[in-house]
C-alpha positions in Angstrom: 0.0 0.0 0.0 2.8 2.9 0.9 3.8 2.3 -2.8 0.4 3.7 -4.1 0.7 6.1 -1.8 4.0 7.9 -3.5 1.2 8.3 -7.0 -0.1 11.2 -7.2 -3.0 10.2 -9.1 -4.0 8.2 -6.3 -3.3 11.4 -3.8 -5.3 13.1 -5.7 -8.4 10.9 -4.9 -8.4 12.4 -1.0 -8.5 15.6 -1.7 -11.0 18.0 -2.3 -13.3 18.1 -5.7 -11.1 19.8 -8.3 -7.4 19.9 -6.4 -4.7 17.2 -7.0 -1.1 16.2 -5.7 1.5 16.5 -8.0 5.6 16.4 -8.4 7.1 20.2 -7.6 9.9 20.9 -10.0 12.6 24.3 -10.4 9.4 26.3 -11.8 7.7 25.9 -8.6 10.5 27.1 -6.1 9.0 30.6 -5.7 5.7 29.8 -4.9 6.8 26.9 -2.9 9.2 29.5 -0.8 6.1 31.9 -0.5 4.1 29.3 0.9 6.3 27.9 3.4 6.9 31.5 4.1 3.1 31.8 5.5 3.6 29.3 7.3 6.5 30.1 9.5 5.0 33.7 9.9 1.6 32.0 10.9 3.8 29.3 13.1 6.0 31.6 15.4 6.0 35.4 13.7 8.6 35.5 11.2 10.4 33.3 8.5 12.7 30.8 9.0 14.2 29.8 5.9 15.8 31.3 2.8 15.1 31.3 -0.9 18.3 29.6 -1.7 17.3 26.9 1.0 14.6 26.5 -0.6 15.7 26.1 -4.2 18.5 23.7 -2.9 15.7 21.4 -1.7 13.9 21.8 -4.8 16.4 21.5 -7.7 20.4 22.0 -5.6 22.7 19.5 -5.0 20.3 19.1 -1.7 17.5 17.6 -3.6 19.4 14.4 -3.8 18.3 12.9 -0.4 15.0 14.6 -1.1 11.2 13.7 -1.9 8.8 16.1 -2.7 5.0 16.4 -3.6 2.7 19.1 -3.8 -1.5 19.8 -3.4 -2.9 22.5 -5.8 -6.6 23.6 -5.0 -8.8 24.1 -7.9 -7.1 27.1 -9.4 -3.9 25.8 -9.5 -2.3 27.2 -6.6 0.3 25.4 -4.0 -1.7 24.7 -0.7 0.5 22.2 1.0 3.7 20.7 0.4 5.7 17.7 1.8 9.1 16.8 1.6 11.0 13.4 2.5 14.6 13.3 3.5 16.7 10.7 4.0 18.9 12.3 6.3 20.8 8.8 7.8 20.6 5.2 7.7 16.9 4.5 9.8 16.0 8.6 9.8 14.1 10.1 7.6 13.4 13.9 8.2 9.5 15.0 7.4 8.4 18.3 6.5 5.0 19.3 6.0 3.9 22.4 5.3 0.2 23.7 4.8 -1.1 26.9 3.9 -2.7 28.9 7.3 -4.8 30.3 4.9 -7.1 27.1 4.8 -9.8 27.0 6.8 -9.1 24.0 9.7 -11.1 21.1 8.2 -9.7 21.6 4.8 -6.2 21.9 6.1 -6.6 18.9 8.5 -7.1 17.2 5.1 -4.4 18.4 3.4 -2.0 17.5 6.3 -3.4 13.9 6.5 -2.8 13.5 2.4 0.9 14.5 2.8 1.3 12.9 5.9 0.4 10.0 4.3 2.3 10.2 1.0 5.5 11.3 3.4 4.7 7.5 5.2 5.2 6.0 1.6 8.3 8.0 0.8 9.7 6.9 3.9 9.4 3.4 3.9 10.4 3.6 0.2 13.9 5.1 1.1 14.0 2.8 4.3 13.5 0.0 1.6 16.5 1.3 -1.0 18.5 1.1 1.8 17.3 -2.4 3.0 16.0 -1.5 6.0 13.3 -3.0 8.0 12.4 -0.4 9.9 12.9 3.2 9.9 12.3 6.6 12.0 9.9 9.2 10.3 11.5 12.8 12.2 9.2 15.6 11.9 8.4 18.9 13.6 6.8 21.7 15.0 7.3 25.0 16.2 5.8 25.7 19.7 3.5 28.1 19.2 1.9 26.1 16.5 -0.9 24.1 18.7 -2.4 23.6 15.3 0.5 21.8 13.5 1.0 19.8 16.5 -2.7 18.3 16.3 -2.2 17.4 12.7 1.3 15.6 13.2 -0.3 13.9 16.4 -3.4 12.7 14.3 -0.9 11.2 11.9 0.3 9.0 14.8 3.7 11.1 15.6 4.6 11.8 19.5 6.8 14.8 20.5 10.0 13.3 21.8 11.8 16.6 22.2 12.3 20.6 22.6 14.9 22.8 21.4 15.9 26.0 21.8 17.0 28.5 19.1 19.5 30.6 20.3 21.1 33.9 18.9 23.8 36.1 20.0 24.6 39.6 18.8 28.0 40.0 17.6 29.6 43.4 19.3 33.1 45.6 19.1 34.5 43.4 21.5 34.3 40.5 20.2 37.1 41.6 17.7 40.3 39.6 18.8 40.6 35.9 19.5 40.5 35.6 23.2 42.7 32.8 24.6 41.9 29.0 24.3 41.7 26.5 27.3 45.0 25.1 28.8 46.6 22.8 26.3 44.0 23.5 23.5 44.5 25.0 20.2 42.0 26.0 17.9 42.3 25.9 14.0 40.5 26.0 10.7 40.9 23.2 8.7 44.2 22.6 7.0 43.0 23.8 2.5 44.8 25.5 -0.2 43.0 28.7 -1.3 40.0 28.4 -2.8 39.8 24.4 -2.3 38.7 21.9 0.4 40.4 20.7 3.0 42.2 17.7 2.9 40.9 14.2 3.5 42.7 14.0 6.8 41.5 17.2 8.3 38.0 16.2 7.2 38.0 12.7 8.5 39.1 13.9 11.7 36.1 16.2 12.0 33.8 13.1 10.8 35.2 11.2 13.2 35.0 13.6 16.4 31.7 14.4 15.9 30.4 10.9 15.3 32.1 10.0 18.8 31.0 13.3 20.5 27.4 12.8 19.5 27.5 9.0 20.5 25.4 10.0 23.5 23.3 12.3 22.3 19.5 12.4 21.9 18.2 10.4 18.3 21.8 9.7 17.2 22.3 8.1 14.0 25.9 7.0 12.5 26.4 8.7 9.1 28.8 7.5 6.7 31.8 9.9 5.7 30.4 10.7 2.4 26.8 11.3 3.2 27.7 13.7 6.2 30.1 15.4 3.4 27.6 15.1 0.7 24.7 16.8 3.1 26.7 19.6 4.2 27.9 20.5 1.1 24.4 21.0 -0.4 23.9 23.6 2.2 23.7 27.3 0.6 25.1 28.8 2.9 27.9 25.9 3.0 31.7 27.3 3.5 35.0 25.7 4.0 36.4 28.3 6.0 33.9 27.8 8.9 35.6 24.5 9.6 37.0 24.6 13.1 39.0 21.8 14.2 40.0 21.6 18.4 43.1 20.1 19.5 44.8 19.0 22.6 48.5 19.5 22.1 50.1 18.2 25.6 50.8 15.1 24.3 53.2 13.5 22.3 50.7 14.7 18.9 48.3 16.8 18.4 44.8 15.3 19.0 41.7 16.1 17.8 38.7 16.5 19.9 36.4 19.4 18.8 34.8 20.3 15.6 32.8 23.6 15.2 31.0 23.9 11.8 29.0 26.7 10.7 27.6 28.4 7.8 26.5 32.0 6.2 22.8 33.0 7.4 21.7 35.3 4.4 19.0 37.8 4.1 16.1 38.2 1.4 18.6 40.0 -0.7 21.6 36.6 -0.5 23.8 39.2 1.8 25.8 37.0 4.6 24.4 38.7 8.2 25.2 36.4 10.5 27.1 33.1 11.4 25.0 30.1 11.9 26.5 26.9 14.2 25.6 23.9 12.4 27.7 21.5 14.6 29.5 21.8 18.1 30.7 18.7 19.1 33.5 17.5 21.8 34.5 14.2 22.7 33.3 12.9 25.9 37.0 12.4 27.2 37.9 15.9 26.7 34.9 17.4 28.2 35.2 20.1 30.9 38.5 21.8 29.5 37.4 24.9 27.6 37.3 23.0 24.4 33.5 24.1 23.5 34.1 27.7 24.7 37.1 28.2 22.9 35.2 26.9 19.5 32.4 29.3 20.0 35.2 31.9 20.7 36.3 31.1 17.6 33.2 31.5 15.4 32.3 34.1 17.1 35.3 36.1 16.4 35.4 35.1 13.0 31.6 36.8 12.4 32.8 39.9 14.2 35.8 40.1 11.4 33.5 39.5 8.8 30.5 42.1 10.1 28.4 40.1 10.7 25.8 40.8 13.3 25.0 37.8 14.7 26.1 33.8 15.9 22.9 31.3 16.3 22.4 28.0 17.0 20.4 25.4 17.9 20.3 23.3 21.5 18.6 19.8 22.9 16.7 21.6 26.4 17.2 18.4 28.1 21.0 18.0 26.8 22.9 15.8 29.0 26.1 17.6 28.4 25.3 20.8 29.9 25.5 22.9 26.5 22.3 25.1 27.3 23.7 26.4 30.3 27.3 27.2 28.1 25.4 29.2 25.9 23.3 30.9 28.0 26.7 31.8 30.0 28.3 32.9 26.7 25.4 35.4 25.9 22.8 33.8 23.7 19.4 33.8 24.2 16.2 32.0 22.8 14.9 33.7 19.9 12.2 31.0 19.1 11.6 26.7 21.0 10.9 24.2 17.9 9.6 20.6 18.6 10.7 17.1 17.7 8.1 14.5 16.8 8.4 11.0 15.8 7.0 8.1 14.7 7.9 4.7 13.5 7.1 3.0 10.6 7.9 -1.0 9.4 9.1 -1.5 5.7 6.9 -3.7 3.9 
């Protein structure tokens, strides 16, 4: 049955007299943008994601690990969209997205249709990868009482809440302050204009796979898919590749990785530094290495004039990484929800 459900023909059949589902290709990107747009600003008050995230879902190099469908009403116009990503090996990250526009019945329908199709697309990419069972990892933002109905009629739970965190850059955050005893911090070892080598990158791979061991809905991911992944990112560059050393031993060690990216504006202009991953290994924990990575990033946004650092943290997170932040000077801009559900590959 959950390969009917990726036809849009068959979609089409649950919906409303006169819409249909249908397969979203690069002439749909602006409209899709505007509509995910509403529904952030509906959701929590502003938008949340660019233009050029959007059209690297659509038709980038991020549309790779990515599923889409779309639900036009009778005129034609985009009313909800879904999206399937197989982010790792048992995960598979699901956006839905439904105009606020709708009325409540006819968007609880829409929802239900892509939730369902999102099921099918799912187990599908579960099944490439010859799985027998996977994760479906969606989300909501807090605020958004109505989205959370919709994913919990769907049969997802909320398993999580996270905090969205922001700190302004200011003058004085010009000039790297010291690092931790023994601790040096470093960008990745490249030649101008290419990426870093294979060691420096496999080092990074390897101490954030170890660092987030113990962390909340880990999932290993291969070398080349977490490459691959964060590459496809817009706002994607080498140069905010931090790696964290311990250098009071016989060789220099690797045990912290910072990676961030460029937040743009509506006009592609870099304003602010996004971290994307912090991650230190559990036997090197509680000796400035995190601190002197955000010192890092953070310094690097002041030189660059940029007016921010954000970020994203697990409220319940084992490691104490709320409190660092908070300690550090950011604050919670907006709280987004995690909600799961778990499907069998048939």
């Amino acid at each position: 049955m959950t390969s009917l459900l990726l036809d849009p023909d068959l979609l089409s059949t649950a919906l409303p007299a006169g819409w249909h589902a249908a397969l979203p290709g690069p002439d749909d990107v602006a409209e899709l943008h505007a509509l995910r747009a509403r529904h952030e600003v509906a959701a929590r008050g502003a938008e949340s994601a660019g233009l050029d995230a959007t059209r690297a879902e659509l038709t980038g190099d991020a549309a790779a690990s990515r599923a889409h469908m779309v639900v036009r009403d009778a005129s034609g116009a985009a009313r909800g969209w879904a999206t399937a990503q197989d982010r790792a090996a048992g995960r598979v990250l699901v956006a839905v997205v439904v105009d606020p526009e709708l009325d409540d019945a006819t968007g609880d329908e829409v929802a239900a249709v892509l939730f369902a199709w999102a099921e099918g697309a799912g187990v599908a990419q579960a099944r490439a990868r010859g799985l027998t069972r996977t994760q479906l990892d969606s989300g909501a933002f807090e605020p958004d009482a109505r989205h959370q109905r919709r994913l919990a009629a769907a049969g997802y739970e909320h398993v999580r809440t996270w905090w969205q965190m922001r700190r302004p850059v200011v003058d004085s955050d010009h000039g790297l302050r010291p690092t931790g005893p023994g601790v040096v911090v470093r960008r990745l070892d490249r030649e101008e204009g290419a990426m870093p080598g294979t060691r420096d990158l496999a080092a990074a791979h390897d101490v954030l796979e170890q660092a987030f061991g113990d962390h909340f809905n880990y999932h290993e991911e291969t070398f080349d898919e977490f490459l691959a992944r964060l590459r496809s990112d817009p706002g994607h560059r080498w140069d905010h590749w931090w790696l964290a050393e311990l250098v009071d031993g016989d060789e220099p060690q690797a045990v912290g990785v910072l990676i961030a990216s460029a937040s743009t504006d509506a006009g592609g202009r870099a304003v602010g530094s996004y971290v994307e991953y912090l991650g230190v290994r559990r036997e090197a924990r509680g000796r400035g290495v995190a601190r002197s990575l955000l010192d890092a990033v953070v310094t690097d946004a002041a030189e660059r004039g940029r007016a921010y650092v954000g970020l994203e943290v697990d409220a319940d997170s084992p490691t104490g990484a709320a409190d660092l932040y908070l300690s550090s000077g950011y604050t919670t801009s907006y709280v987004t929800q995690s909600w799961h559900r778990y499907v069998d590959v048939r």
